[in-house]
NUMAR-940752 format. One line per 2 residues: their letters; for each residue x, y, z of N, C-alpha, C. Coordinates in steps of 0.02 Angstrom, whole numbers, plus 50000, padded with zeros to 5 digits. Atoms other than C-alpha are relative to their C-alpha. Example, Ala and Ser with C-alpha at 12.3 -4.5 7.8 and 13.67 -1.06 7.14 Angstrom:
<nodes>
AS	50045:49941:50000:50615:49775:50390:50045:50060:50000 | 49958:49941:49997:50684:49947:50357:49961:50055:50037
</nodes>
This chain:
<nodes>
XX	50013:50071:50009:54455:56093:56073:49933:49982:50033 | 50059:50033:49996:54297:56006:56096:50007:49919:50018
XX	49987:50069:49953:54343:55825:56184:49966:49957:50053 | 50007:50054:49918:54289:55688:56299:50049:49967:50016
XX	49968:50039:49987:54391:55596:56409:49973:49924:50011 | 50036:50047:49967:54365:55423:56439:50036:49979:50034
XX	49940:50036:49986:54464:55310:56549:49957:49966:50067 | 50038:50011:49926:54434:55215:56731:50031:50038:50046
XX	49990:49949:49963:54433:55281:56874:50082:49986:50025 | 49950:50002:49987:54610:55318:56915:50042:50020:49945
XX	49940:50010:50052:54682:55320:56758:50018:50080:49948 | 49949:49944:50007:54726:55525:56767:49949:50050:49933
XX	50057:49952:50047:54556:55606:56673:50025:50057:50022 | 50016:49910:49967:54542:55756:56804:50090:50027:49975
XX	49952:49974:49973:54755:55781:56798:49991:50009:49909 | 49999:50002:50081:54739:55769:56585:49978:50051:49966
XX	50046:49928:49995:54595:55894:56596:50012:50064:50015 | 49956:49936:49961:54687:56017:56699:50059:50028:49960
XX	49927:50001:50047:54850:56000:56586:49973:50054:49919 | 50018:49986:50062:54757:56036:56426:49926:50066:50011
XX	50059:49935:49990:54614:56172:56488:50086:50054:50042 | 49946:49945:49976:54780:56266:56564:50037:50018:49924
XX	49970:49992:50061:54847:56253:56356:49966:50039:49979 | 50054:49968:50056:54700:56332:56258:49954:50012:50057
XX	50051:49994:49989:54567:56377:56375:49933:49973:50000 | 50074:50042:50014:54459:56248:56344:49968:49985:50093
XX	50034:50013:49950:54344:56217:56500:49988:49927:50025 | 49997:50043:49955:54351:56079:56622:49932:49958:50008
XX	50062:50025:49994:54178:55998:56625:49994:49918:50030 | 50023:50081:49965:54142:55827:56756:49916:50024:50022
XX	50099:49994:49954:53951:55809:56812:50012:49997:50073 | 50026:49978:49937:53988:55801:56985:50053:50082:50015
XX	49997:49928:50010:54069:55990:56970:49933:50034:49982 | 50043:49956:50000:53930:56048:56895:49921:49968:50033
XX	50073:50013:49948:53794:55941:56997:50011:50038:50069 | 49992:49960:49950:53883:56019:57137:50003:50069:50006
XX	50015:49922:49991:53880:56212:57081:49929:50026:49988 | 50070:49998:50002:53699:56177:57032:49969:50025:50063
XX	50014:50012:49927:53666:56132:57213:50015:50063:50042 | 49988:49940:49942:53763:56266:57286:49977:50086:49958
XX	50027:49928:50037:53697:56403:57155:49905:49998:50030 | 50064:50001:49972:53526:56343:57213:49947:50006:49926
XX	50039:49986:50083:53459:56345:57013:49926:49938:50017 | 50045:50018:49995:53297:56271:56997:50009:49910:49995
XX	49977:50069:50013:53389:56104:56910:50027:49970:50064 | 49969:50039:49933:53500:56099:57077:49943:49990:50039
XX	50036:50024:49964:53372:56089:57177:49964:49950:50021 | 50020:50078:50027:53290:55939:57096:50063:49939:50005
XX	49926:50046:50000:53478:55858:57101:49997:49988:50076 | 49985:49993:49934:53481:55886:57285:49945:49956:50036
XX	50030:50060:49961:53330:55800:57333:50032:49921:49980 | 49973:50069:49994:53406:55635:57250:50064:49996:50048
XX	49949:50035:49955:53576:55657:57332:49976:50008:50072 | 50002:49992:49928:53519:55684:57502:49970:49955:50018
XX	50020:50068:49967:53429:55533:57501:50065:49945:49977 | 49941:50047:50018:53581:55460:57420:49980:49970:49936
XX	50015:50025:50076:53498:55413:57253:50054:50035:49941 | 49970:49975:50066:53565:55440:57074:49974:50048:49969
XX	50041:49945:50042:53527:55580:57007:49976:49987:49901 | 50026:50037:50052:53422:55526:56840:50018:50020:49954
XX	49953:49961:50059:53510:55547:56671:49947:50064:49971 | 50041:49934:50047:53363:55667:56605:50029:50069:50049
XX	49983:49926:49974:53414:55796:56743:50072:50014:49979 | 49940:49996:50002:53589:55762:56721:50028:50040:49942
XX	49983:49982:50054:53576:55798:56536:49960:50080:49993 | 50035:49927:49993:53476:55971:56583:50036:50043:50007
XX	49944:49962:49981:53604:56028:56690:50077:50014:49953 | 49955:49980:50051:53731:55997:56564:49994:50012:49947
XX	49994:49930:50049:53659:56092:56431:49995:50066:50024 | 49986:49943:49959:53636:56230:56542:50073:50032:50020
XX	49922:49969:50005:53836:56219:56584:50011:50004:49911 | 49961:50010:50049:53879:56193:56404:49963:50067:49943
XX	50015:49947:50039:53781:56359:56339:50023:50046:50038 | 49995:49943:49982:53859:56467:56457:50063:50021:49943
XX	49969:49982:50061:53992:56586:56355:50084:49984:50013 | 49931:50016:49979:54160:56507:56438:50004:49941:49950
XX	50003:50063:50022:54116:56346:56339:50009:50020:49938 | 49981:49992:50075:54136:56438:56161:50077:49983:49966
XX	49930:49996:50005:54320:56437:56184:50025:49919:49976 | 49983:50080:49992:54319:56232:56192:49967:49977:50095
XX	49999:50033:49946:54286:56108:56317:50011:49925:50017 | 49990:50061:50000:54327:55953:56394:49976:49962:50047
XX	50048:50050:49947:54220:55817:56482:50028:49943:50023 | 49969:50065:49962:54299:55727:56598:49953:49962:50052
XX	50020:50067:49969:54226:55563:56631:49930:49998:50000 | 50087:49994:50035:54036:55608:56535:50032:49990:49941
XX	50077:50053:49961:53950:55495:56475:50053:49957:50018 | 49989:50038:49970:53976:55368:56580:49964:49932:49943
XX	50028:50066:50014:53856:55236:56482:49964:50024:49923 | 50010:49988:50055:53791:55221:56315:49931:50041:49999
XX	50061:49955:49997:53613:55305:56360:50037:50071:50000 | 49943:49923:49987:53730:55463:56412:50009:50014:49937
XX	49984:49969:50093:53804:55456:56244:49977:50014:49961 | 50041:49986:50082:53649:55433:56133:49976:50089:50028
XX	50048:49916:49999:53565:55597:56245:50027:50041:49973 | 49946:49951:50016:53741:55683:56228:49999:49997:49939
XX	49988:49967:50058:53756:55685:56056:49932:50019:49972 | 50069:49926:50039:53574:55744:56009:49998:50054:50036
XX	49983:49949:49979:53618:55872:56139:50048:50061:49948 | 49925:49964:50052:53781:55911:56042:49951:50029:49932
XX	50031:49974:50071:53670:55928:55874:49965:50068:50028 | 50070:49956:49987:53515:56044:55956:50069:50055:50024
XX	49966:49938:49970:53677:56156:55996:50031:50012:49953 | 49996:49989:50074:53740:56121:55840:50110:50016:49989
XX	49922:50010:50018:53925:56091:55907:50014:49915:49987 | 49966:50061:50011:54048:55960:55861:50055:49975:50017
XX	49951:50026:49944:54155:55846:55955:50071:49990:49948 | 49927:50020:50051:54332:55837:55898:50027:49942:50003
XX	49990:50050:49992:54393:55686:55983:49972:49963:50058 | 50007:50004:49930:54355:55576:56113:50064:49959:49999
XX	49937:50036:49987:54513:55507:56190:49984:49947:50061 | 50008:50072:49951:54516:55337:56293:50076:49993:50044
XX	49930:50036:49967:54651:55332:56416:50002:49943:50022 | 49999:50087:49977:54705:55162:56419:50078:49966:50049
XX	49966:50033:49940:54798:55099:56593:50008:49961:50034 | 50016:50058:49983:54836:54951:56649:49987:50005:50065
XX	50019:50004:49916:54759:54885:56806:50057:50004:50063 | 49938:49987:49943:54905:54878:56930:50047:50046:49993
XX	49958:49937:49990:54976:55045:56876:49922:50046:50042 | 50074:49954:49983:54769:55121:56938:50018:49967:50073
XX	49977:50013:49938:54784:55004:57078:50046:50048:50065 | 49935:49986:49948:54943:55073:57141:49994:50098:50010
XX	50018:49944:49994:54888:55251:57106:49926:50014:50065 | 50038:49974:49986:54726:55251:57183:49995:49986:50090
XX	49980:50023:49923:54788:55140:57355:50049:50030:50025 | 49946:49945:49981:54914:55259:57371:49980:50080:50020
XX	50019:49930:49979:54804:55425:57359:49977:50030:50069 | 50015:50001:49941:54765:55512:57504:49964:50102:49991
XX	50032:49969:50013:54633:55658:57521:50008:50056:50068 | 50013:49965:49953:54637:55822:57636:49931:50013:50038
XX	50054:50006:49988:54504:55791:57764:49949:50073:50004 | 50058:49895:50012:54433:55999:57758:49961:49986:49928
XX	50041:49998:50051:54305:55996:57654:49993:50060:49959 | 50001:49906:50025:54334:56167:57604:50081:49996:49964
XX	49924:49981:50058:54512:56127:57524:49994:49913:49966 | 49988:50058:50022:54518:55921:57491:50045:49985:49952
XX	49947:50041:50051:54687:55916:57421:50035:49944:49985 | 49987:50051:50011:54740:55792:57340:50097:49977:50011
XX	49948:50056:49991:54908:55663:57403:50024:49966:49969 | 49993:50084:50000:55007:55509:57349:50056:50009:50047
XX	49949:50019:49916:55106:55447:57511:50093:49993:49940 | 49943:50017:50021:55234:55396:57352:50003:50072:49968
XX	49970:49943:50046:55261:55557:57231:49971:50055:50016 | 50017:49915:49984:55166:55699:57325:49983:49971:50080
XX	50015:50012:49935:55182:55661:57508:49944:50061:50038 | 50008:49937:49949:55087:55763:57652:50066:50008:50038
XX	49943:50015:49957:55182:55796:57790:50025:49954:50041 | 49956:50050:49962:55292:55672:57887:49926:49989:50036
XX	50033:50021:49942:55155:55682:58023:49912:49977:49974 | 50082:49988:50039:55013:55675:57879:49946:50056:49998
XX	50056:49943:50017:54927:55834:57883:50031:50035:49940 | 50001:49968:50050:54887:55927:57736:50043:50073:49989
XX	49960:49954:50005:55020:56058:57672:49975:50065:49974 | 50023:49948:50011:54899:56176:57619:49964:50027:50060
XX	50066:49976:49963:54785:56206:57760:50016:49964:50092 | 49981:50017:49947:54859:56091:57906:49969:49954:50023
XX	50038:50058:49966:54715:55964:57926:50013:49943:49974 | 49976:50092:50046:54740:55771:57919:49970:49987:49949
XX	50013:50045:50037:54747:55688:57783:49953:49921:49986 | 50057:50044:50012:54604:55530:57730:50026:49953:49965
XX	50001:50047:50051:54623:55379:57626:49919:49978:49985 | 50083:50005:50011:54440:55380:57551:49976:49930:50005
XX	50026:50068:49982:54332:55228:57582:49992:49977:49925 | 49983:50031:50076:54322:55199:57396:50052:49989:49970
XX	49932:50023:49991:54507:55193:57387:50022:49955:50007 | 49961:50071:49997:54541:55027:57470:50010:49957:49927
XX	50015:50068:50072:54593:54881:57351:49958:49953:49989 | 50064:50038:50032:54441:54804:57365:49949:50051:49983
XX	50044:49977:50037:54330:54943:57335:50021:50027:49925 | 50000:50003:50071:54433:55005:57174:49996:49947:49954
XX	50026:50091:50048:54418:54813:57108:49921:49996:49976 | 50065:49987:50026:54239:54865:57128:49988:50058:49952
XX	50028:49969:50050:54222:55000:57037:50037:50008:49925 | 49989:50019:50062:54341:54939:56902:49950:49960:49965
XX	50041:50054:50010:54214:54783:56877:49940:50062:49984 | 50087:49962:50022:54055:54930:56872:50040:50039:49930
XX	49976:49950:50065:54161:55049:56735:50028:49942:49956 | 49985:50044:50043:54217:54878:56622:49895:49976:49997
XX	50072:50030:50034:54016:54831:56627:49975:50058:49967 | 50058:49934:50032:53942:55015:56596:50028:50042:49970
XX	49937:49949:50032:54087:55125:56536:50039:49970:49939 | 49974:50048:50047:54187:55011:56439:49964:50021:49928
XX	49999:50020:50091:54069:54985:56286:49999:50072:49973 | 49981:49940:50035:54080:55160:56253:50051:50025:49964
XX	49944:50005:50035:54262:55142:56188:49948:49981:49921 | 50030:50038:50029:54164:55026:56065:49956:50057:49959
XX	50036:49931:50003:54023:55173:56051:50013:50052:49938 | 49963:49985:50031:54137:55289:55983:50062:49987:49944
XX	49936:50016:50069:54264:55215:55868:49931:49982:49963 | 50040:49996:50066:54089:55167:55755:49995:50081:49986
XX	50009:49923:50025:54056:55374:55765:50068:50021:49967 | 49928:49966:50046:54253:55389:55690:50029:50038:50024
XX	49981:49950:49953:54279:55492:55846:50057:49988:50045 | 49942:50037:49972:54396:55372:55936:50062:50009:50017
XX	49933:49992:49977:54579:55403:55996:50028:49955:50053 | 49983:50059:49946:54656:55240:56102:50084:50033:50016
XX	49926:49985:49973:54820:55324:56209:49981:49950:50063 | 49985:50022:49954:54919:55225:56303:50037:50024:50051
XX	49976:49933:49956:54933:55327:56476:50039:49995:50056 | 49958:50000:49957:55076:55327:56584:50004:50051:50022
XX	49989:49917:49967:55128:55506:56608:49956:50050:49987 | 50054:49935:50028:55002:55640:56598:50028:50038:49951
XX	49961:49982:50041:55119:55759:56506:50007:49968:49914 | 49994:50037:50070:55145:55641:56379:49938:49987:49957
XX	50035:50019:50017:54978:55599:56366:49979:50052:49964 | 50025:49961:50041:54932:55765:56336:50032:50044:49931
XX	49956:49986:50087:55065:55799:56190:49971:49960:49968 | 50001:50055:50036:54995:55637:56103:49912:50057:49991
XX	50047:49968:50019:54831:55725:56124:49986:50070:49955 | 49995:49927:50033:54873:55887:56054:50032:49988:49931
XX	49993:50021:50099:54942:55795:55883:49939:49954:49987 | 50082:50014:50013:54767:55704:55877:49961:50052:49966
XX	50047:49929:50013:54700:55870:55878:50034:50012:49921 | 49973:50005:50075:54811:55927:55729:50001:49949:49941
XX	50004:50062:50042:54814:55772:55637:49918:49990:49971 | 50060:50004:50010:54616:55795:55642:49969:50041:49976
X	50022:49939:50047:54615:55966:55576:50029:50009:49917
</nodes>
């Protein structure tokens, strides 16, 4: 399969991604995965990525879209792949699909997970992050506790609630992904590429996705 995800933040891209690249082999693809193996491969692109984050800048969509034709020609990506949470904004999309042409693949669907706000809310004020930077597994205090005392069950170090986590910073970055993310729903249903699931259970979501797929072949 050949897919994008869309959705906000919270609303279960990375766990959707994981579900359905563990079915078929399709490959996992977010930009900050591969801005970050750039970086730590030391490639000529990471390197250029690295001076923006270290000052804390954005890294500029022309590099962004470098580095991800560079992931998307290696030979793991023939199998399928799936982009969770690229493009972000409609510039993303126009580069990405003359990318997609000059490679001369074609997208099968893009799927929109659509979640209401106070089920993301309650997911994302609930998550809780292993502070080792070398494991950062992921929590919810409600359906995947740590331990009683809060340290991490893989590795033993406390547990975090990320500073973008609170309920006022996910309010914020719902409000930035409804101004810049959003019209990309929009985007896509003119390309005929479109798929609107309504996402409660991952599982489910990704059966609904996998008769998309069929239904499209």
């Amino acid at each position: 399969m050949k897919i994008i995800l869309l959705g906000a933040p919270g609303a279960g891209k990375g766990t959707v991604a994981k579900l359905l690249s563990a079915f078929d082999g399709s490959v996992q693809i977010s930009t900050g995965d591969i801005l970050r193996a750039a970086v730590r491969e030391r490639s000529d692109l990471g390197k250029k990525a690295k001076e923006y984050m270290d000052k804390g800048d954005l890294v500029p969509d022309s590099l962004i879209m470098k580095i991800m034709e560079e992931r998307l020609r290696e030979p793991d990506c023939e199998k399928g792949f799936i982009l969770d949470g690229f493009p972000r904004t409609i510039p993303q999309a126009e580069d990405l699909k003359m990318l997609l042409e000059k490679l001369n693949v074609q997208l099968d669907l893009v799927i929109n997970l659509d979640v209401p706000k106070e089920v993301i809310l309650d997911r994302l004020t609930t998550r809780r992050t292993c502070s080792n930077p070398d494991c950062q597994a992921i929590y919810n205090i409600k359906s995947n506790p740590p331990t009683p005392d809060g340290k991490c069950t893989i590795c033993g170090s406390p547990v975090i609630q990320r500073d973008d986590e609170t309920e006022e910073a996910i309010t914020n970055r719902l409000e930035t992904y409804n101004e810049k993310t959003a019209p990309l729903i929009g985007f896509y249903g003119t390309e005929g590429l479109l798929r609107n699931i309504f996402s409660l259970n991952s599982k489910e979501t990704v059966e609904e996705i996998k008769e998309s797929l069929k239904l499209k072949v």
